[in-house]
C-alpha angles and dihedrals in degrees: 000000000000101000091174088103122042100199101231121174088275087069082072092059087060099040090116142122125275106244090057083074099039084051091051086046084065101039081047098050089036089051090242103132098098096052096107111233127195110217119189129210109201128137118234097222149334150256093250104027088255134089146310139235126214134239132141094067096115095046093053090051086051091048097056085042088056080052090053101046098040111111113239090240099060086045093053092053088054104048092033079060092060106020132078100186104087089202092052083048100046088038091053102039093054086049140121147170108262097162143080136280119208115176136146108251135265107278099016116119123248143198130216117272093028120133105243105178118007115196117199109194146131104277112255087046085049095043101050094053090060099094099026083056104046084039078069110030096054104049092044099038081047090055106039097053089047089059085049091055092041098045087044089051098052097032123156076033110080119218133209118205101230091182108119102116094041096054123107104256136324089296094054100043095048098031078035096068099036080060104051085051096059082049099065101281116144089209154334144223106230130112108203089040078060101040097045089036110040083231111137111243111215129202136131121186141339125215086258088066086055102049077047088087091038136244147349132353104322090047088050088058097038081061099046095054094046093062108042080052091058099036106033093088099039126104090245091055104174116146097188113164118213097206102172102088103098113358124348107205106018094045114002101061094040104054087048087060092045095046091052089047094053092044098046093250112149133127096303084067103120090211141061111279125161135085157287146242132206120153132021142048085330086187086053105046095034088062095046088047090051098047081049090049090045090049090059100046090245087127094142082057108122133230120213114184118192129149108125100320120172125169093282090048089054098043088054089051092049093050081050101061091242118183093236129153100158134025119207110203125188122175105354075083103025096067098012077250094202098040102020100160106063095197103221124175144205116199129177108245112181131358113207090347096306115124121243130194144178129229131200147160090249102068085208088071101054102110122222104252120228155034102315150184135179137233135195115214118194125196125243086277100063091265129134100244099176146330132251131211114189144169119259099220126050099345114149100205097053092047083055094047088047088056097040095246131150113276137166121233119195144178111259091232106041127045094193087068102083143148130198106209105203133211116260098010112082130038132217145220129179111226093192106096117184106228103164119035116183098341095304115104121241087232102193092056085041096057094048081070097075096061093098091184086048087062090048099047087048082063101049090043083051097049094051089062094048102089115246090253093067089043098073123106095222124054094336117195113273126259133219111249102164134184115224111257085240087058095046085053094052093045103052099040085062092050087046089049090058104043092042092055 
């Protein structure tokens, strides 16, 4: 084992692409590295066509932090490790972060083409992130949308991400679950999300504790019994039966029964107790263990379906009149099963103040030029009605949305899709916040962060103003996201001004 490296959290900093550092190489040896450049992180669409949630913001600060606190020296044995050019190692290794971080905060939803982290910064600090940061954004914004779709899809029903051992590496299956909670999960299973996040982890017992007594009916209760014994008085009280082992309905139910009976466990019990269910025909059984449960006047009992569920799964449950009052769900959002590859960008955007854009043959791909922000304007019912990107200097849309005056939005490609956005009808909320400013990091916005149920109730607070319309999982209504008429011009003068050369 090549002990030379002890990968400490700085290795992250560097766990970039290649061509980041040959690019540096060149701003360094054509004295570019001081020029300011404005780099953009949005995602160019979604699995369903709606919107996305965020999650991963606190990691990227921290990230950034980890570059700033590292001793050169530590970050010399690193880059000397990778790089051949002396001058890139001894740049880099004296090297911090000296700019600003702009980004829209953890729970909030989001649209595509929004910029949802803007780093300003001079080049070489701005390029490097790139990979660290999108390494981060697109596996939490992916999982944490898919836990949006799956818990909407459940709701009232509450839904716990039992991934862990799906997910793709150590990274995916702790930042994983923090960000299936901010995306409407009730819970989670992992220790170390638990541990670095303050979030409970919940679980109560596999087949394999089952077998562990050995086989057939008697063994099964054997195991039952011996569990609600050991864990009734403990802090994490669930009493949560797996009853699929052998036999659901003709065993399994009923030695559950039997085994709460023998151990005093009813209705007056202060904890969970009940069972779960993880193969089979889950509408069917579910029915047949509720009636049981019913029967025995255990009606406070609780079901608990898994077994590969995703939002389609559950819908279909629900069509079916399932007994349901808990999903488990493993890698539909452990790994976002059916979109597992988010699709986050980050795109430079201006260089000394002057706009940048980037041109291609798929129009989905031409990125919006300039130093931006985004607004979220609501009707005069409380609902999001559309987004603005603006510009954040001298731009005339934004300064009449700031003093609640009547403006026009439009779509960028038709005229004819317009909006007048009239005074005293509509209100207004940035969602840039500015959380690093000059390399120092705005702490108090920082520290809500870690509120991970903050984040979450941000979400929620956030849901309940999205119309029900643009709530659906399948072709949901379009929503408004709207570039400022200074910023189209701008846009499209710098795509004239190509085309025209």
């Amino acid at each position: 084992m090549n002990n030379d490296i002890i990968l400490t959290e700085f290795a992250r900093v560097i766990n970039s692409d290649r061509y980041q550092y040959t690019e540096s190489d060149i701003f360094l040896m054509e004295n570019m590295q001081n020029k300011i450049a404005v780099f953009d992180m949005f995602f160019r669409k979604t699995e369903d066509g709606g919107f996305a949630v965020v999650s991963g913001i606190q990691e990227v600060i921290h990230l950034i932090e980890v570059l700033n606190t590292t001793p050169e020296e530590e970050k010399r044995k690193y880059f000397s490790k990778v790089l051949e050019e002396e001058h890139l190692v001894d740049f880099l290794s004296k090297m911090k972060f000296t700019g600003d971080l702009y980004a829209i905060q953890d729970g909030e939803i989001v649209y595509p083409n929004e910029p949802i982290i803007t780093i300003k910064a001079p080049l070489i600090q701005a390029k490097i992130l790139e990979t660290p940061i999108l390494n981060i954004m697109n596996m939490n914004l992916g999982i944490a949308t898919k836990a949006s779709m799956i818990t909407r899809a459940a709701d009232p029903v509450k839904v716990l991400a039992f991934g862990s051992r799906r997910a793709h590496g150590f990274d995916s299956a702790v930042q994983g679950n923090k960000a299936a909670v901010i995306g409407g999960c009730f819970g989670h299973s992992n220790l170390i999300t638990e541990y670095k996040y303050g979030l409970p982890s919940n679980g109560t017992m596999s087949h394999s504790y089952i077998q562990a007594f050995g086989v057939g009916a008697e063994a099964e209760k054997e195991a039952f019994v011996t569990f609600i014994k050991h864990r009734r008085q403990r802090k994490r009280n669930s009493l949560i039966l797996l009853i699929d082992t052998y036999d659901t309905i003709h065993i399994g139910i009923e030695n559950a029964i039997k085994a709460f009976k023998e151990c005093g466990i009813d209705d007056n019990y202060e904890g969970i107790y009940g069972v779960r269910l993880d193969s089979g025909d889950l509408a069917y059984q579910s029915k047949k263990c509720r009636k049981r449960f019913d029967e025995e006047g255990f009606t406070k009992a609780k079901i608990t379906l898994t077994n590969s569920l995703d939002e389609q799964l559950i819908r279909s449950l629900r069509e079916q009149g399932a007994c349901v009052d808990m999903y488990g769900v493993g890698d539909a959002i452990a790994v976002s099963k059916s979109y597992p590859c988010f699709g986050g960008v980050y795109k430079i955007v201006e260089l000394d103040e002057e706009p940048l854009i980037k041109i291609s043959g798929d129009v989905i791909k031409i990125s919006n030029p300039g130093f931006k922000e985004v607004y979220r304007i609501f009707d005069k019912d409380g609902y999001a009605y559309a987004d603005l990107i603006s510009l954040v200097k001298n731009d005339k849309d934004k300064e009449k949305l700031l003093n609640n005056e009547d403006f026009t939005i439009r779509d960028e490609k038709y005229d004819f899709k317009s909006s007048l956005i009239e005074k005293d009808k509509y209100t207004y909320t940035k969602l840039t916040k500015q959380y690093i400013k000059d390399g120092k990091i705005e702490q108090d916005l920082y520290d809500e962060l870690f509120d991970i149920m903050k984040s979450q109730k941000h979400y929620f607070d956030s849901l309940a103003k999205v119309s029900e319309e643009r709530k659906r999982l399948e072709n949901p209504h379009s929503y408004k996201v709207d570039l400022s008429s200074d910023l189209i011009e701008l846009k499209y003068g710098l795509i004239n001004k190509i085309k025209n050369v």
